[in-house]
BALOBA-1460 file (C-alpha; in Angstrom, 3 decimals):
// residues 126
<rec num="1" residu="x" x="2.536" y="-15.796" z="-0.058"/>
<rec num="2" residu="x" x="0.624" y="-14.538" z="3.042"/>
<rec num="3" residu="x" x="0.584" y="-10.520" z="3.645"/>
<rec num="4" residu="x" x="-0.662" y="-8.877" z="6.945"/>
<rec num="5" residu="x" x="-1.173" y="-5.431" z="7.073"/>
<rec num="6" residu="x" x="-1.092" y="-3.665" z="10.209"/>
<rec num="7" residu="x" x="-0.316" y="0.313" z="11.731"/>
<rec num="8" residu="x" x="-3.794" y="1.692" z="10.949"/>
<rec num="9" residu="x" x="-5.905" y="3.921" z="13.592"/>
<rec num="10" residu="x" x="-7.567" y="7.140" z="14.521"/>
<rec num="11" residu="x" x="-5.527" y="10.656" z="13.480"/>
<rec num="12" residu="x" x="-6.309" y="13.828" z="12.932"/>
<rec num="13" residu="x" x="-6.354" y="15.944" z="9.456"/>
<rec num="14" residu="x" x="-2.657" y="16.676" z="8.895"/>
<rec num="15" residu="x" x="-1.079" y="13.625" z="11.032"/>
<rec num="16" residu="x" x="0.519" y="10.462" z="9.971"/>
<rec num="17" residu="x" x="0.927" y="6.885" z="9.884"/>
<rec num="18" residu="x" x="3.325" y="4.274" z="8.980"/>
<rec num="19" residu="x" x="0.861" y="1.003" z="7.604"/>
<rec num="20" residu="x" x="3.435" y="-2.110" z="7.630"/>
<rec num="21" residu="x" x="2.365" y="-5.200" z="5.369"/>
<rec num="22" residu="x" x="4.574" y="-8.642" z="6.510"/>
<rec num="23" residu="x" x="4.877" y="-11.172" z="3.942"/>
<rec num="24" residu="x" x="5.893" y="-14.899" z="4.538"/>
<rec num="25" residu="x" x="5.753" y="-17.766" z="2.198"/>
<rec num="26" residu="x" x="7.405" y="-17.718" z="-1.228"/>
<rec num="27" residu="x" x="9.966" y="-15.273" z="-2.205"/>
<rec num="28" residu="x" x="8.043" y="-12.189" z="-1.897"/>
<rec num="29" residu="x" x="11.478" y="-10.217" z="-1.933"/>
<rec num="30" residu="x" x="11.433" y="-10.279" z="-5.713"/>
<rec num="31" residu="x" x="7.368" y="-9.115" z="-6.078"/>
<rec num="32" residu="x" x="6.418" y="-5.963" z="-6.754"/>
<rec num="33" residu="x" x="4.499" y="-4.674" z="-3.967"/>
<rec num="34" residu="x" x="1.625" y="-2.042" z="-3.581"/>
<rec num="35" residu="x" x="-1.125" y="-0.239" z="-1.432"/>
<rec num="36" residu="x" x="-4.893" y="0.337" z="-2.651"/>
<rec num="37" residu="x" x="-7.353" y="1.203" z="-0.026"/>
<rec num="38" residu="x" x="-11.673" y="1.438" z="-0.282"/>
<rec num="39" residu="x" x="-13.459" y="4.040" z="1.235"/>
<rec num="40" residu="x" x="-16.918" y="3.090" z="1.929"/>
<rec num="41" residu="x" x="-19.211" y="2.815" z="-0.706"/>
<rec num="42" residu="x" x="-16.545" y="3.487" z="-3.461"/>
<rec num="43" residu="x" x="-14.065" y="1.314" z="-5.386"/>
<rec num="44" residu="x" x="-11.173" y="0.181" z="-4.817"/>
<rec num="45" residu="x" x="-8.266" y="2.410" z="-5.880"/>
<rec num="46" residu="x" x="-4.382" y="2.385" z="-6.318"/>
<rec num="47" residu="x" x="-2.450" y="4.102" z="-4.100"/>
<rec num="48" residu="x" x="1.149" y="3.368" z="-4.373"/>
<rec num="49" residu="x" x="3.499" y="0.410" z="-6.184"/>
<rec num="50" residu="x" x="6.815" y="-0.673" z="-5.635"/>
<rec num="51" residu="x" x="9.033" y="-2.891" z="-7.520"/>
<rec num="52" residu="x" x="10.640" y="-5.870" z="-6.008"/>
<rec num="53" residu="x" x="14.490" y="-4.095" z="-6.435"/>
<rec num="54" residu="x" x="12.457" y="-0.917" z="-5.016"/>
<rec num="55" residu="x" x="14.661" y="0.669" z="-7.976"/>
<rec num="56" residu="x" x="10.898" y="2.028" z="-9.085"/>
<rec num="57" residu="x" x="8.275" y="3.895" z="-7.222"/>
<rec num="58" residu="x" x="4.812" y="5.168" z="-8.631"/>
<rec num="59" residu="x" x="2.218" y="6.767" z="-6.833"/>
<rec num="60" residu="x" x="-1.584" y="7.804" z="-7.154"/>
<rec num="61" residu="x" x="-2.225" y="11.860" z="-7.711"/>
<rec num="62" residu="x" x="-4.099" y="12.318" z="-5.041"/>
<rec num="63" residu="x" x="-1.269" y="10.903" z="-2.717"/>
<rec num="64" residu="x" x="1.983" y="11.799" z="-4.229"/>
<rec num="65" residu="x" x="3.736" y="14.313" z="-2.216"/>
<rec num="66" residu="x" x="2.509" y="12.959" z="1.000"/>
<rec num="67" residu="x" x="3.032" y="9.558" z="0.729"/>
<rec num="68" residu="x" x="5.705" y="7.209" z="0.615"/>
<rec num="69" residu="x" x="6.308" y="3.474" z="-0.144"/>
<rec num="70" residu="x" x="9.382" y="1.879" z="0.424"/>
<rec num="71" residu="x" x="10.554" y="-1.988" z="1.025"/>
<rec num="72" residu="x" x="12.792" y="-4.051" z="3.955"/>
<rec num="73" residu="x" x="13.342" y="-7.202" z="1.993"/>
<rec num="74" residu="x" x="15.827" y="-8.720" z="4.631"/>
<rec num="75" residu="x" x="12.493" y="-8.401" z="6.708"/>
<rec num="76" residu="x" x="9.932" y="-9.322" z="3.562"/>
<rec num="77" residu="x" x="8.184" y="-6.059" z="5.037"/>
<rec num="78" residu="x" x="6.798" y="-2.983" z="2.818"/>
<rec num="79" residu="x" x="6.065" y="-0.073" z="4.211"/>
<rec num="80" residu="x" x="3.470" y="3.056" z="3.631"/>
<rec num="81" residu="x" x="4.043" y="6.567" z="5.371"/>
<rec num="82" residu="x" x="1.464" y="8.831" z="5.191"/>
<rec num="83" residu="x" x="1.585" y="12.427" z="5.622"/>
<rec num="84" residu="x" x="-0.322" y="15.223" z="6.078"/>
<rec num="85" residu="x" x="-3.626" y="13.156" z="6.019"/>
<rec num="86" residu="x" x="-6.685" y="14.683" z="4.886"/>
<rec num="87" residu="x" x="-9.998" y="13.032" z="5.791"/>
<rec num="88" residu="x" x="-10.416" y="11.741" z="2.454"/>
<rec num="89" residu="x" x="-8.046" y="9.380" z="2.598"/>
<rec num="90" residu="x" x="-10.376" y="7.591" z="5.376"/>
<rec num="91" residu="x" x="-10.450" y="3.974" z="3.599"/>
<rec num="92" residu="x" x="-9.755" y="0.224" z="4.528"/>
<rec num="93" residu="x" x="-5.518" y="0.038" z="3.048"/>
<rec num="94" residu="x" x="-4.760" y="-3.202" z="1.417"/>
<rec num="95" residu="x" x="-1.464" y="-4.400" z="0.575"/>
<rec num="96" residu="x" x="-0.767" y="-6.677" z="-2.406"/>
<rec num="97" residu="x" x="1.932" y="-8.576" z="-4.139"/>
<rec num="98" residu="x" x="2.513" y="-9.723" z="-7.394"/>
<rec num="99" residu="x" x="5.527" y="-11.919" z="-8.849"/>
<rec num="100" residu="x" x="4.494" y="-10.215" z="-12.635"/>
<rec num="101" residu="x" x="6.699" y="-7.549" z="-12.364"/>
<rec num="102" residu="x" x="5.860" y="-3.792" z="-12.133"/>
<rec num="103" residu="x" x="4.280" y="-2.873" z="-15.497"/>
<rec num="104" residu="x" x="3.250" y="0.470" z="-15.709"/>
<rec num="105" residu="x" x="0.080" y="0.112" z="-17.764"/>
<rec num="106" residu="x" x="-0.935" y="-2.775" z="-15.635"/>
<rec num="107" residu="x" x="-0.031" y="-1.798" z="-12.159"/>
<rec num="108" residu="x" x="-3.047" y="0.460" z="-10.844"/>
<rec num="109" residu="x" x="-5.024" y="-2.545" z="-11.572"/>
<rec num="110" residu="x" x="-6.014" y="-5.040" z="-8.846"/>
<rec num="111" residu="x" x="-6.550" y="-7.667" z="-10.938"/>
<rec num="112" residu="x" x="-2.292" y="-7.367" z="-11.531"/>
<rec num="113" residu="x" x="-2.041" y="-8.734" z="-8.102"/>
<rec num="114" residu="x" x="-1.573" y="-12.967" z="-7.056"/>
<rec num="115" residu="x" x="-2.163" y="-11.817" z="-3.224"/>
<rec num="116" residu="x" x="-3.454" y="-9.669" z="-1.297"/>
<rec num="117" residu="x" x="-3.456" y="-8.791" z="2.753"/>
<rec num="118" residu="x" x="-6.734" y="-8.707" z="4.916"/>
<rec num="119" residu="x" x="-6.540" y="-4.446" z="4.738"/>
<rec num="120" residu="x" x="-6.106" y="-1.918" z="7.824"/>
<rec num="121" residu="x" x="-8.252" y="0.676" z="9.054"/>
<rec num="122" residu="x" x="-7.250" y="4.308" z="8.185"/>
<rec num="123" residu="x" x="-9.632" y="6.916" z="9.816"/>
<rec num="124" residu="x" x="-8.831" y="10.716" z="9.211"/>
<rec num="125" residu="x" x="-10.852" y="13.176" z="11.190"/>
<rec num="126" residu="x" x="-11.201" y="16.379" z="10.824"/>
């Protein structure tokens, strides 16, 4: 499975952004999904899952509220909108796939994940 990540940029505190991770290869329409990013010089955290029915959702604290995953998996695409951006959520987003299933104890963990895309630039000004 191949992911590439893409819809990242320049906005201003309080804007948004769509990021849009394409999967081909395999039959990523069954994988649970997610988004981590890395802001420089820290780790890499979770932001958001999904699971491959998108029947199940979970989200990081510091972006539930303002930030949305969802799935197309007639178009093997998964999709993160991002609201009312603050400049600390200036990071590199990766997306990531795994065919495990969506386990809740394991899921904010990167090493859950079989794949991973090559991440998109999020810059927040403000």
């Amino acid at each position: 499975v191949q992911l590439q990540a893409s819809g990242g940029g320049l906005v201003q505190a309080g804007g948004s952004l769509r990021l849009s991770c394409a999967a081909s290869g395999g039959t990523s329409s069954t994988y649970t999904k997610a988004w981590f990013r890395q802001a420089p010089g820290k780790e890499r955290e979770f932001v958001a899952a999904i699971r491959g029915s998108a029947s199940a959702v979970y989200y990081a604290d510091s972006v539930r509220g303002r930030f949305t995953i969802s799935r197309d998996n007639a178009k093997n695409t998964v999709y993160l909108r991002m609201n009312s951006l603050k400049p600390e959520d200036t990071a590199v987003y990766y997306c990531a796939a795994t065919s495990r299933g969506l386990i809740i104890s394991s899921m904010p963990a990167g090493t859950w994940y079989e794949y991973w895309g090559q991440g998109t630039q999020v810059t927040v000004s403000s």
